[in-house]
Backbone as a printed PyTorch tensor [residue, N CA C, xyz], in Angstrom:
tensor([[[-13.3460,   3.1490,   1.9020],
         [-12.8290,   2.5020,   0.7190],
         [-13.9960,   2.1690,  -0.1950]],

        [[-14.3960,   2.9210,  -0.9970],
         [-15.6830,   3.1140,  -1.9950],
         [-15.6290,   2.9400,  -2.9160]],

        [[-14.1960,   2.7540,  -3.8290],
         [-14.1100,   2.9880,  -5.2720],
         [-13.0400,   1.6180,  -5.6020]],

        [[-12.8680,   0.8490,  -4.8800],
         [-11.7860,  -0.2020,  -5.4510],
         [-12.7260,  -1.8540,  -5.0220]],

        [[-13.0040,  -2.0020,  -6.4680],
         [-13.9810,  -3.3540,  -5.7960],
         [-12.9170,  -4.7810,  -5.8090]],

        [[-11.8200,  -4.5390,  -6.1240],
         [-10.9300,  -5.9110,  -5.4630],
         [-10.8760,  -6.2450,  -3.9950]],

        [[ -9.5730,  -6.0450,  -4.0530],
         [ -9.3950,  -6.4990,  -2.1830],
         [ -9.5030,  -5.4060,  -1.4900]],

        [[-10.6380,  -5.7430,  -0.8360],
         [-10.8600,  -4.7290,   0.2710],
         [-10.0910,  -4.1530,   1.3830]],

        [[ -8.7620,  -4.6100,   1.8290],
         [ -8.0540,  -4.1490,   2.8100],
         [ -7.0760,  -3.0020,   1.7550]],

        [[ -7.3510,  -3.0900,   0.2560],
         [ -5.9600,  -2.0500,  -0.2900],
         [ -7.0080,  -0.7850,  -0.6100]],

        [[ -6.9960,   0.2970,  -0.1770],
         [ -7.7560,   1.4460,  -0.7920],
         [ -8.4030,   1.8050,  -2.0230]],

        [[ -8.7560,   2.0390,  -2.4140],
         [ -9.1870,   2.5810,  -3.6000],
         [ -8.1790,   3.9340,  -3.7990]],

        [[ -8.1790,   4.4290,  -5.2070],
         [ -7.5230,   5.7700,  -5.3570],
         [ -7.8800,   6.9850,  -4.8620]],

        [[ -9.2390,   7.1600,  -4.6590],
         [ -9.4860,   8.5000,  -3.8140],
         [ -9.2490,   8.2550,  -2.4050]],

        [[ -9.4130,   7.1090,  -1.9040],
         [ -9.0530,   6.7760,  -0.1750],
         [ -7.4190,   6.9790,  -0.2920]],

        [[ -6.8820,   6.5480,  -1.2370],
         [ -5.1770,   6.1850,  -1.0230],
         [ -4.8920,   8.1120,  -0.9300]],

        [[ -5.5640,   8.5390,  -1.9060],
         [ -4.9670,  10.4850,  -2.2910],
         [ -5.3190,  10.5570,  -0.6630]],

        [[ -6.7060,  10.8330,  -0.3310],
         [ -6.8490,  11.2490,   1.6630],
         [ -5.5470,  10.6740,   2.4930]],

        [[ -5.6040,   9.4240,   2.7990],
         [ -5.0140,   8.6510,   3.3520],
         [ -3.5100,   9.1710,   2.7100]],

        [[ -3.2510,   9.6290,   1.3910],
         [ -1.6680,  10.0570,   1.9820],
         [ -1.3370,  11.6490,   2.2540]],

        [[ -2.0910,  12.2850,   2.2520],
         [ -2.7550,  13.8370,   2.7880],
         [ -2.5460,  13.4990,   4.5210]],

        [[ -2.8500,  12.5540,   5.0150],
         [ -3.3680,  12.2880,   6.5680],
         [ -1.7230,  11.8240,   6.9390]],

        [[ -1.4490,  10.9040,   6.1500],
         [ -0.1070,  10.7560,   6.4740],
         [  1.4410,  11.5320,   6.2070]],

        [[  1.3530,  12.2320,   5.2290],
         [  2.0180,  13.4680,   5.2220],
         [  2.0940,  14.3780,   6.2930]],

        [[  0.6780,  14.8650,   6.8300],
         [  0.6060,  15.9760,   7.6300],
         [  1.1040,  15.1950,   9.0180]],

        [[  0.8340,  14.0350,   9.6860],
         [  1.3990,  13.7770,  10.7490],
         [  2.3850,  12.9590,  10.5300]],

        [[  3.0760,  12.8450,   9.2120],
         [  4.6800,  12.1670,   9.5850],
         [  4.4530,  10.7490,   9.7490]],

        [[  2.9760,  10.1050,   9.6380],
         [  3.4510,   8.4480,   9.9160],
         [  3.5980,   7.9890,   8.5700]],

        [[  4.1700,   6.4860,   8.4930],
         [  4.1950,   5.0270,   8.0610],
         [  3.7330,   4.9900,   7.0130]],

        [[  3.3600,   4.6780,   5.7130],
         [  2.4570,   3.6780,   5.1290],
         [  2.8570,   2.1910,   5.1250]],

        [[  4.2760,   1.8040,   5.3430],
         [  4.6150,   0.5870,   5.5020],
         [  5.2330,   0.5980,   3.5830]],

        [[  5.4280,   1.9740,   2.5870],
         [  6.1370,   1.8480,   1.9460],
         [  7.2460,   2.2890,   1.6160]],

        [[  8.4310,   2.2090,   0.6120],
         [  9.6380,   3.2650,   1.0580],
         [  9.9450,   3.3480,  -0.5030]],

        [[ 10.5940,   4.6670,  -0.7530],
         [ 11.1500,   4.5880,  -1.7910],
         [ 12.0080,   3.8870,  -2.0010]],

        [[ 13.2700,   4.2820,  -3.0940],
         [ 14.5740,   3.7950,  -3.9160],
         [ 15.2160,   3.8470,  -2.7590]],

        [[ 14.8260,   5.1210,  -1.8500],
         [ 16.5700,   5.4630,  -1.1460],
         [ 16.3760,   5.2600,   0.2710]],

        [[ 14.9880,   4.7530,   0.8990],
         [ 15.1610,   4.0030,   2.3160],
         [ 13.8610,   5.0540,   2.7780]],

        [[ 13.5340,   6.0950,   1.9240],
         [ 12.6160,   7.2810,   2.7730],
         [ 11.1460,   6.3930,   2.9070]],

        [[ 10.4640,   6.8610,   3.5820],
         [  8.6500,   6.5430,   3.4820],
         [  8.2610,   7.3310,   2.4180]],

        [[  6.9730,   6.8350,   1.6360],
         [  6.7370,   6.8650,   0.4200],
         [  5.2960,   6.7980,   1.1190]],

        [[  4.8040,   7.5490,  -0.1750],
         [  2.6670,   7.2460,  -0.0140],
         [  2.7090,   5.7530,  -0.7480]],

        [[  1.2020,   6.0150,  -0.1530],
         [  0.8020,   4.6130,  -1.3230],
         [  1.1270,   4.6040,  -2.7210]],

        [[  1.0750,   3.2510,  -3.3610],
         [  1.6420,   3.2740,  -5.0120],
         [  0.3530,   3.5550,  -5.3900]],

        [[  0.1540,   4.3710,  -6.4960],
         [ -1.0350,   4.5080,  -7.7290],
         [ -1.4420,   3.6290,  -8.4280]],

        [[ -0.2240,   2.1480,  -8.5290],
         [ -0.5690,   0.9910,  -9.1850],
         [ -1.0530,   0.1950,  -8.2590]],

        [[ -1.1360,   0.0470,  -6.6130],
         [ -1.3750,  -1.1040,  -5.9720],
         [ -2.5460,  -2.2380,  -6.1060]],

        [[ -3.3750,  -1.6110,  -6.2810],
         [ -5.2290,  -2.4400,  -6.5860],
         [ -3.9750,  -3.0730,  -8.2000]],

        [[ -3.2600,  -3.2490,  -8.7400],
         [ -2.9640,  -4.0190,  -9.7710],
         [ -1.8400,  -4.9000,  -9.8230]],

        [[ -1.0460,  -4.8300,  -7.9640],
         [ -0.3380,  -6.1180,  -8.2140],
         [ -0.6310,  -7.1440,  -7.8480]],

        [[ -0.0480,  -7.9550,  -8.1190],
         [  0.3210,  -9.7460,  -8.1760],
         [  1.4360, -10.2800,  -7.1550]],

        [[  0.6490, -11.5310,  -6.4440],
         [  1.4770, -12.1910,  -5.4280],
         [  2.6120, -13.0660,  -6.5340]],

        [[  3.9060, -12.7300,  -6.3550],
         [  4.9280, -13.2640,  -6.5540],
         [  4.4580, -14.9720,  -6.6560]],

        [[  4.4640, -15.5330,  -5.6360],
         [  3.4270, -16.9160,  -5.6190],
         [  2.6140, -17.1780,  -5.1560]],

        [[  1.5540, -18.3690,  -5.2340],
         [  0.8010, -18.8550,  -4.8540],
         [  1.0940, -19.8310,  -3.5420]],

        [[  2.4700, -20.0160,  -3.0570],
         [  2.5270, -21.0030,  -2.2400],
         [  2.9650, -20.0520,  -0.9920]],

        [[  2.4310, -20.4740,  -0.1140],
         [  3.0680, -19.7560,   1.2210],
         [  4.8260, -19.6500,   1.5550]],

        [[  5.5270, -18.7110,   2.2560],
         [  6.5960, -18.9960,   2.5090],
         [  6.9760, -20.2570,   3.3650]],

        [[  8.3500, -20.9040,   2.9530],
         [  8.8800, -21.7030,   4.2100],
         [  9.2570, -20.5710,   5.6640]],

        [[  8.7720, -21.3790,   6.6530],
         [  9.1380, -20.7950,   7.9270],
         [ 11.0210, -20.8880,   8.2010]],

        [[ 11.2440, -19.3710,   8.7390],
         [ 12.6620, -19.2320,   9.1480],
         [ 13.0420, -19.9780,  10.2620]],

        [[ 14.0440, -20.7910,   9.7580],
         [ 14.4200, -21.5660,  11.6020],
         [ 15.9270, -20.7310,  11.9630]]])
């Protein structure tokens, strides 16, 4: 991850292009999905979103 100087755990854009090359060819995860329920590569926008809030969730009882 060489090219994205924010948060270091989200890729940069040339790591995200490999990284969804790697995941294509063996069929795993990124942990995203499209509109219709499928797995999806990484977003092209991610290094640019925003936490919904600042406050942690309440815990589910």
């Amino acid at each position: 991850m060489t090219d994205n100087p924010g948060d270091p755990a989200i890729p940069g854009p040339a790591d995200r292009v490999r990284l969804n090359a790697a995941l294509a060819a063996t069929g795993a995860e990124t942990g995203f999905w499209d509109d219709r329920g499928r797995p999806a590569p990484w977003p092209d926008d991610i290094d640019e979103w925003q936490p919904e809030t600042g406050e942690p969730g309440a815990p589910e009882a």
